[in-house]
C-alpha positions in Angstrom: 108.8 118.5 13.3 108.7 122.3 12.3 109.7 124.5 15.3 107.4 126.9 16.6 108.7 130.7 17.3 106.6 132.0 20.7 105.3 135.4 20.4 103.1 138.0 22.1 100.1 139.1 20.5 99.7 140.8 17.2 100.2 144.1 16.7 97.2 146.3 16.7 98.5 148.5 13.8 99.6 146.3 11.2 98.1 142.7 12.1 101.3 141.0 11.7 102.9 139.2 15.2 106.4 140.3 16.5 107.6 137.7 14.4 106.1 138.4 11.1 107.4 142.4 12.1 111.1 141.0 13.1 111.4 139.1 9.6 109.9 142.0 7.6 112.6 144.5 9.4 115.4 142.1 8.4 114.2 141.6 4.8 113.9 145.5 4.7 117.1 146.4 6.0 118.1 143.8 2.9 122.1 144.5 3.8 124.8 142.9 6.1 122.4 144.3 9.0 119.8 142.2 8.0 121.6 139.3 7.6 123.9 139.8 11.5 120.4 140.6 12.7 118.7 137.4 11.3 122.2 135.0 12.6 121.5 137.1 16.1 118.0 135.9 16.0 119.0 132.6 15.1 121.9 132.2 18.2 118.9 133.7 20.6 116.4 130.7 19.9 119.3 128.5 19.6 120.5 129.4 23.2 116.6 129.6 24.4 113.8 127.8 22.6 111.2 129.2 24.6 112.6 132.7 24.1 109.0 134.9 23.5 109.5 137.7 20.3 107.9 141.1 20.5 108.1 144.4 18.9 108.0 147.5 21.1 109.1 151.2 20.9 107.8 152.3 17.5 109.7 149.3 15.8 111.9 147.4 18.4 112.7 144.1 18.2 112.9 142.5 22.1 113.4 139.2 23.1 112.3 138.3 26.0 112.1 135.3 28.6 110.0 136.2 31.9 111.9 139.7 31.3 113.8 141.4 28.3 116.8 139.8 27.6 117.8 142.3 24.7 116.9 144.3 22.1 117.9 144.0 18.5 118.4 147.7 17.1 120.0 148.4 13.7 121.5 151.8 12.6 123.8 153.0 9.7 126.8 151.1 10.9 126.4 148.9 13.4 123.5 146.6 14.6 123.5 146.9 18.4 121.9 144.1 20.5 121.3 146.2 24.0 120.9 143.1 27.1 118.6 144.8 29.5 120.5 143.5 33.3 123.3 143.5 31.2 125.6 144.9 33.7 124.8 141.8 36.5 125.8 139.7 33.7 129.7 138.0 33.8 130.5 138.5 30.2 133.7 136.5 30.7 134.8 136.3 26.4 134.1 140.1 26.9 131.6 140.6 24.0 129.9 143.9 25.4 131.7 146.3 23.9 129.0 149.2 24.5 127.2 151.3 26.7 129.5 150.1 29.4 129.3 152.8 32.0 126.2 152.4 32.8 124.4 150.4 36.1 122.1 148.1 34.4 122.5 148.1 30.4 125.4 146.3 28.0 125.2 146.5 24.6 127.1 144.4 22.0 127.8 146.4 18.6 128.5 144.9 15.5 130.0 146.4 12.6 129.8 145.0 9.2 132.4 142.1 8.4 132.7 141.3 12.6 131.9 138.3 13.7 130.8 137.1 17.6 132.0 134.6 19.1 128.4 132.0 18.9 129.3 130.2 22.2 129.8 133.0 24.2 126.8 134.7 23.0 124.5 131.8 23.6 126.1 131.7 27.0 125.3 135.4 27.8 121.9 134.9 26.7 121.4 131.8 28.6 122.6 133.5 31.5 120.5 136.9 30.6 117.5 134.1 31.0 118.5 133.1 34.9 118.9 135.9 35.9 115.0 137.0 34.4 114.0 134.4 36.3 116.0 134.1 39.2 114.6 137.9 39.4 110.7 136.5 38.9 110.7 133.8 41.1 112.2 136.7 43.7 109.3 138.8 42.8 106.6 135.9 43.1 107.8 135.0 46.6 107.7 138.3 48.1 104.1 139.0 46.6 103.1 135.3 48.2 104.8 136.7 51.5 102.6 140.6 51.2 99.0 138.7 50.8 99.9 136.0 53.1 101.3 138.8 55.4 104.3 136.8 56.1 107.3 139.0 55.8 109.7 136.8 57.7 110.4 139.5 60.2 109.4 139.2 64.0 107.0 141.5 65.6 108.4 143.4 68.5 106.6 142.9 71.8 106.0 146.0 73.5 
């Protein structure tokens, strides 16, 4: 059974999906980026088959599960896979190793000849998952509750 990779539309520009533009940016890079990009790629379907691929910001890859989960960015020396609620995350095995200070963002760098430890990664993106939908199914009840006009609150009598 050959595995299917979900993605979002194609894009306008080019034709190709996010996944065709995700493989063509790792065969370009064509350096130990590429290939810690492509094993990153790998871990993130391992850890969530129905992960969705999409390609954003001028050249992005994103992978996303009702939500971004992360982005995969390479540079010069380090490819940098940003977790967008990264900072609600428990990152127990401490991997982030980036953009720390901040309220909502972790990143995870990775310079050529580290390696990341696969279990803990898959965990963090397993958990990055949840909390996407955890956050959703938050969302959907409180729009259910505004048509419905249900808030949960008790009118004052007057």
């Amino acid at each position: 059974m050959k595995k299917t990779t979900k993605t979002t539309k194609t894009t306008a520009s080019t034709g190709a999906s996010p996944a065709e533009l995700i493989s063509q940016r790792i065969a370009d890079l064509g350096d130990w980026r590429g290939d810690t990009l492509s094993d990153m790629r790998k871990l993130i379907h391992a850890a969530d088959p129905d992960v969705v691929e999409e390609w954003k910001w001028m050249g992005t890859p994103i992978w996303s599960h009702d939500g971004i989960i992360c982005t995969g960015e390479s540079y010069q020396s380090v490819v940098k896979l940003t977790f967008a609620k990264g900072a609600a995350l428990k990152d127990p095995k401490r991997l982030f190793n980036s953009s720390l200070d901040g309220n909502v963002r972790r990143a995870i760098d990775i310079h050529e000849g580290e390696t990341i430890n696969e279990t803990a990664f898959k965990a963090l993106i397993r958990a990055a998952v949840a909390l996407n939908t955890q956050s959703k199914t938050g969302r959907s009840k409180q729009v259910a509750k505004a048509k419905t006009g249900k808030t949960g609150k008790t009118a004052k009598r007057r």
